[in-house]
Every structure is written in C-alpha cells, then in structure tokens.
N, C-alpha and C positions, 0 to 999 in steps of 0.2 A: 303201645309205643315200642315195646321190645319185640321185636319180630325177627324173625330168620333171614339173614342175606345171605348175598350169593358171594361170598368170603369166607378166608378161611376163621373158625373161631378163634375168640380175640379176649382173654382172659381181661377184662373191661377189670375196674373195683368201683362196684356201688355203694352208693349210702343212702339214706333215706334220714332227712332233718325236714321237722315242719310237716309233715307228708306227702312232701317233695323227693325226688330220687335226681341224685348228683351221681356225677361219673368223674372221675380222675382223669384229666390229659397230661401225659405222659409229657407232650410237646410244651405245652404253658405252665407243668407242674402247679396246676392246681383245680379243687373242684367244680366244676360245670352244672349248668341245670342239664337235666336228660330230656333232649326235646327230639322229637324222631332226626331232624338231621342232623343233631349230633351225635345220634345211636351210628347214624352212617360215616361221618365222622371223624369218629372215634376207631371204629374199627380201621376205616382204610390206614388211619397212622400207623394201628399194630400192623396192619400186612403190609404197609410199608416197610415201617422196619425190619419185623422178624420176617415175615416171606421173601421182600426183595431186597433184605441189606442195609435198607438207608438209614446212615447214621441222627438218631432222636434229636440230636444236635444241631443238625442241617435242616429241622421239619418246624417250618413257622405255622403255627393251629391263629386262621383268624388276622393275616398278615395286615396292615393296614398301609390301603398305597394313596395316592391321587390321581381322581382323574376327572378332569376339568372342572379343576377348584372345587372336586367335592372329595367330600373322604370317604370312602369304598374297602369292605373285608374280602379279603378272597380267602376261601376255605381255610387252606393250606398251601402254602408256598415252600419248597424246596431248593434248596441252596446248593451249589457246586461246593467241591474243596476250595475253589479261589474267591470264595463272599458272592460269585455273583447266581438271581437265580435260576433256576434249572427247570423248574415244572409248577404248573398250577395243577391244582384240583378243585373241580368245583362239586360241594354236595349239596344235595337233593336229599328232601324225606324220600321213602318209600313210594311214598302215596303221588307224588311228582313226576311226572314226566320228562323224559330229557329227551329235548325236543331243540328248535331254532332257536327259541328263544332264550334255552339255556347255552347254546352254544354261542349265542350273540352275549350274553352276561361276559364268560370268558373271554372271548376277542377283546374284550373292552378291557380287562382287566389287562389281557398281555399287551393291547398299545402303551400301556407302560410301562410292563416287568420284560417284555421280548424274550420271552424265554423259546426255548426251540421243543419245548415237551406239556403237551397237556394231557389231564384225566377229567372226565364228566363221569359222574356216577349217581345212582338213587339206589345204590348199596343190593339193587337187585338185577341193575342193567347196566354197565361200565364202557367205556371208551378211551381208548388210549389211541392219540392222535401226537406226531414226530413231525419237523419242520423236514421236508427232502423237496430242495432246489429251490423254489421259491411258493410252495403252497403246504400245506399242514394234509397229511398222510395220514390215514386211518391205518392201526395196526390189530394186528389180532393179540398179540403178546404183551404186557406186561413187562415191560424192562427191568434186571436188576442194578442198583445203583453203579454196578462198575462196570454195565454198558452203558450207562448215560456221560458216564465219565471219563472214560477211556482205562 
C-alpha cells in the first residue's frame, strides 16, 4: 500500500490502531483509514501546500457536491481567496489508470463546481489541465497558488 510516487516526500503521520494504519489529513484534521488512494491523496495535499503554496485553509479533502440529485466526493477541491472554487483533484490508487474514464468522473464533477483548473493523478502519472478560451488545455507545469490567483 505504501509505495513511491512521483511527489515530492510528504512527511504523512501514521498510526496504527486495530492493525489498521490511519494517516492524519492535515485538510479535515483528522485520522483517515490508509487506503492506496488516500496514500495518493494525502500526499498531493502536502505538495499542494508546502511545494505550490496553497493555503491548508483553502483545501477541502473529500468535498461533497451534487450532481443530479446524487451526492458525489471529489477528491479535493480548492477554494480562491473569494469562497469560490478554484480546482479539483481527482485521485486514483497507483494501481489505476487515468484514463477517459477518469477524465469523464471529473467533467462531471466540475458541471457543478466550474472551476477553471483541474489535476488527475495516480500519484505516479499527473495532469494538470487550465480553462483557455473555451476548452480545458493540457499543461506541463504545476501552478503555484498565486498564479491561479493573480
């Protein structure tokens, strides 16, 4: 379950109760079961924050939205300074491919959040994808939070 991504390392805190291993989210402050896509996760939060800036404050782990009268998690959603939000993340175990169909998970989520920034990741293969003009734009870079922001 704990294996190497392709992130930078992310000082996690584990526990182990029951013979179960929990991880601490930083973002919901409190402990998690350790299931591989929340080894993935987990981490992208820390390099959210400490690599590209974004304030822990601004990072919903697990947001809960609607969409067509069902209720639906998106990873992690990311908030502007002004409430509204700014980027989804969709994770994937390792073991998962990001594929159409993960990419079709996300569009569905953002026909309701509209955010103008998304990440697809399986913590071993990432995608960072920017609204420009009227279609979503594949980038090679990583944004830090005060280009997303101005």
């Amino acid at each position: 379950m704990i294996v190497p991504l392709n992130l930078p390392p992310a000082d996690l805190k584990l526990t182990k109760k029951g013979g179960k291993v929990f991880v601490w989210c930083m973002a919901r402050k409190m402990n998690l079961l350790l299931t591989p896509e929340e080894w993935v996760r987990q981490h992208l939060i820390h390099f959210l924050h400490f690599h590209k800036s974004f304030p822990i404050s601004l990072i919903a782990s697990e947001y809960t939205l609607k969409l067509n009268d069902l209720q639906k998690r998106s990873d992690i959603v990311v908030f502007g300074k002004n409430g509204e939000p700014l980027l989804i993340v969709e994770c994937k175990a390792t073991t998962v491919q990001i594929n159409n169909e993960t990419l079709f998970q996300i569009a569905q989520y953002n026909s309701t959040l509209k955010v103008p920034h998304l990440i697809l990741s399986n913590g071993l293969d990432h995608y960072y994808m920017k609204w420009e003009g009227n279609e979503f734009v594949l980038s090679e870079q990583f944004p830090d939070f005060n280009d997303l922001t101005g």
